[in-house]
C-alpha positions in Angstrom: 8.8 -30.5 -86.2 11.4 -27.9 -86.6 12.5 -25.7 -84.1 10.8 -22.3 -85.2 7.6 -24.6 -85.1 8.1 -25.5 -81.5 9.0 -21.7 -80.4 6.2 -20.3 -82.0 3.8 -23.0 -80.3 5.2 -22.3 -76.9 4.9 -18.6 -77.6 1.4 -18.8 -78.5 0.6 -21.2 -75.4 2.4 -18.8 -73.1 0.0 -15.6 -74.8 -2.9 -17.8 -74.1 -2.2 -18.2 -70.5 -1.3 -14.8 -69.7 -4.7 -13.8 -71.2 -6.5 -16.3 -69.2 -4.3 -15.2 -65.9 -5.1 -11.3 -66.6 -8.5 -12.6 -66.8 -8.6 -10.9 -70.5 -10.7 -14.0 -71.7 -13.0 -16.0 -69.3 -15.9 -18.4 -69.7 -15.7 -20.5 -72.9 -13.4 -18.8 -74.8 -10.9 -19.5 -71.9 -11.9 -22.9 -71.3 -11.4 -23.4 -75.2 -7.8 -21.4 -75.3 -6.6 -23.4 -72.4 -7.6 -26.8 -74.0 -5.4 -25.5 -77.4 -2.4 -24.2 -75.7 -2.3 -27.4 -73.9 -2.6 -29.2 -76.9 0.0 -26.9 -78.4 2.8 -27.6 -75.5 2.1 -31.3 -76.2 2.9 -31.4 -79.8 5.9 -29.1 -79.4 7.7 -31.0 -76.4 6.7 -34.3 -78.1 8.2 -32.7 -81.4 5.3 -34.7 -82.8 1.7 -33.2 -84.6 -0.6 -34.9 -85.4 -1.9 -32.8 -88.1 0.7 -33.0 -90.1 0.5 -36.7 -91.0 -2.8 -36.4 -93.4 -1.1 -33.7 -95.4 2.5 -35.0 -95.6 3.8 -31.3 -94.0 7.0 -31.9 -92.5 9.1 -28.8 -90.7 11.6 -30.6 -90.2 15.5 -30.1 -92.0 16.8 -32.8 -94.3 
């Protein structure tokens, strides 16, 4: 995973939370964003997703 990958998965993750802490999104939707930006802070501090195996994707520099 390259490193624009990982920023933009943190970034996204960090979006997520501040809507769920500003009480912007509640209910399912939050329950749902909270499960993916967990899922997205994983993969990026694992440099590691999952995802990309089945498709052959990799971001990373050769």
């Amino acid at each position: 995973m390259g490193s624009i990958d990982r920023i933009v998965r943190i970034a996204l993750a960090a979006v997520v939370v501040a809507l769920y802490f500003l009480e912007v999104i509640n209910g399912t939707v939050a329950i749902i964003g909270i499960a993916l930006a967990g899922i997205l802070l994983a993969t990026s501090f694992l440099n590691f997703c999952p995802l990309y195996l089945p498709f052959g994707i990799s971001k990373c520099k050769k």
